[in-house]
Structure formats: C-alpha cells, structure tokens
N, C-alpha and C positions, 0 to 999 in steps of 0.2 A: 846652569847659572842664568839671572836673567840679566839683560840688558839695560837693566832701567838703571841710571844714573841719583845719585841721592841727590835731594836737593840744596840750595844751596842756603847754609845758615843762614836765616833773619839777621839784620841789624838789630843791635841789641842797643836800647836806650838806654843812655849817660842821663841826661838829664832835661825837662820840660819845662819851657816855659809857656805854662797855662793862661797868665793874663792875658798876654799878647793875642787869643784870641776872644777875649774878653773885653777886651779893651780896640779892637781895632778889627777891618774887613781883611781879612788875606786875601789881594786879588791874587798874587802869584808865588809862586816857590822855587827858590833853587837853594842845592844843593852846592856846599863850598867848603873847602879842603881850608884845617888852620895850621900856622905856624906856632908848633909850642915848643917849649923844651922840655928837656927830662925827665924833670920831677915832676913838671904838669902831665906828663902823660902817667906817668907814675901813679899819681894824686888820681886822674880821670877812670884808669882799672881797679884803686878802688872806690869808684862812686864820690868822690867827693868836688862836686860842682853845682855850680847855681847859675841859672842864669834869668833869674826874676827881673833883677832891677840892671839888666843888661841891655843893652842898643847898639846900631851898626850907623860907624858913619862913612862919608868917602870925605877921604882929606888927598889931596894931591894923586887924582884919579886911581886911589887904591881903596879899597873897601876894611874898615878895620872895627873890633869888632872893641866893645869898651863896658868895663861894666862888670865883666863876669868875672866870678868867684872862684879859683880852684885853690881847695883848701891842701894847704902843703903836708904831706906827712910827717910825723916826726923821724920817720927810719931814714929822709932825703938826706943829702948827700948837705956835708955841714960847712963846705966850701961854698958854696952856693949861696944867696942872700932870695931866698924866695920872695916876689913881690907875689900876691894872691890875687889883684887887681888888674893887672898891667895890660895893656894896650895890646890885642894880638891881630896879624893880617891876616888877613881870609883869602881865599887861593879861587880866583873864579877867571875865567877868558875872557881874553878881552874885549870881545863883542858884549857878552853878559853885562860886566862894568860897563861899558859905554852906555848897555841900554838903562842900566839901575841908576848909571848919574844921571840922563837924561829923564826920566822918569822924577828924582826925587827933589833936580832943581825946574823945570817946567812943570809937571804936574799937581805936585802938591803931595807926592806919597811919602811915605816915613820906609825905612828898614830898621824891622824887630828881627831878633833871634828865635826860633821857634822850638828846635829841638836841638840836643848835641847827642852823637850814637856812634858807633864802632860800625863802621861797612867794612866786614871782612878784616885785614888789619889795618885799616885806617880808620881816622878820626875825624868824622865827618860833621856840619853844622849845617840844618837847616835852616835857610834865612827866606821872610816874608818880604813881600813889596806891599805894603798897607798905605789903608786912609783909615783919620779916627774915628771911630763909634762916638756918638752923642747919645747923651743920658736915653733919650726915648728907644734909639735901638739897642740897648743895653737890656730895656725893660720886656722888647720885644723879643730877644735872642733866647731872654733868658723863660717867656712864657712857652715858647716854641721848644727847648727842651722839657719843660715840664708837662707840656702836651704830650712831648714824645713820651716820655717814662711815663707818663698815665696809659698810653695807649697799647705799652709795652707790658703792662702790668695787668690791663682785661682782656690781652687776649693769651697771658700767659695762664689768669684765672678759669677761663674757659675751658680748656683742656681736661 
C-alpha cells in the first residue's frame, strides 16, 4: 500500500457573482462563514441561489450580507414562512471586521459578495474589499481579456 494520502475535495461553487468584478477593482478577499437556516441550506445543496444584485453592509460593527436570493424549495418544511430575501450575518473575526469597517468608512471601499461555495461541510462566502470601476476601465478590462483569448487562440492555432 502506498502512503500517499487523497487529496482533499475542492470547494464546490454554489453560486457567482460575475459583475462584481465587472464592475469594481477587488483589492482584497476574505473568506466568511453565514448564518442560515434550514431550508436555506436545503435550498443552497440544491443550487438554488443568486447573488447578482446582492451587497455587504456593517450595521452595528457586524458585517451583513443583503440582497441575495435563495430560492425556497417547495419540499421545505410548510411551518416555516420562508423569506428568500432576508438579511443574513456573515461570521468573520474580529480584527477582520475592525479592519473592513475601517477600510469602508475612511477609505472609500464598498464590500461585494463574490462567490458562495461548500468548504467541506460548511457554507462559505466570499466577500471583496472594492473601489468602483469607471466607464474607461471597464473598456480597458474588458480589451485586456480580449487580448488574452486572441492570444490564447494563435498559439493554440499553431500547434
């Protein structure tokens, strides 16, 4: 037998929000654990979440997250009054939060949601520390991909 240990499953993506870097620089990332309940977690194994037109704010030095979508199943528990919307906290230390408020009321940076994903059995959210993109760097982001895929494209032709 050999000794080599399997490795450890990827995190597996729930759900992206693409604009956000579309729309904004991501100077930083962390990583933050949410408060959900049941059916939302229910609702999140199978796939049903959004977080397009979702945002993070800090209301009374807690980080909360506002906005996103998890679509309730109809199999959920029918004691329940599922809100799909609702207000959920985000689980980060507390140096983290001290440095995101200080960041978002001195600096001038916003917090987006980035990604939501399964780390092993927990329910993880990535969250951005952003400044906004103006129209011009939008145009530049976006030639700079299209550079890339050209350049990805003759030297795949080459071969």
């Amino acid at each position: 037998m050999s000794n080599i240990k399997p490795k450890a499953p990827a995190a597996k993506l729930i759900a992206e929000n693409r604009k956000a870097t579309h729309d904004y620089f991501i100077e930083e990332r962390f990583e933050a654990g949410i408060v959900l309940e049941g059916w939302e977690v229910k609702s999140l194994r199978a796939g049903r979440a959004q977080l397009k037109e979702s945002y993070v704010v800090v209301r009374d030095n807690e980080i909360w997250l506002l906005g996103a979508h998890f679509s309730p199943l109809g199999t959920a528990s029918t004691h329940v009054k599922a809100d799909p919307v609702r207000s959920r906290k985000l689980l980060l230390h507390r140096r983290q939060i001290d440095r995101l408020v200080g960041a978002t009321e001195r600096k001038g940076y916003t917090l987006v949601p980035l990604s939501l994903y399964f780390d092993k059995h927990h329910i993880k959210i990535s969250i951005g520390l952003a400044k906004g993109k103006k129209a011009a760097d939008k145009r530049d982001s976006e030639k700079d991909r299209d550079w890339k895929r050209e350049q990805a494209r003759i030297v795949r032709n080459r071969r």
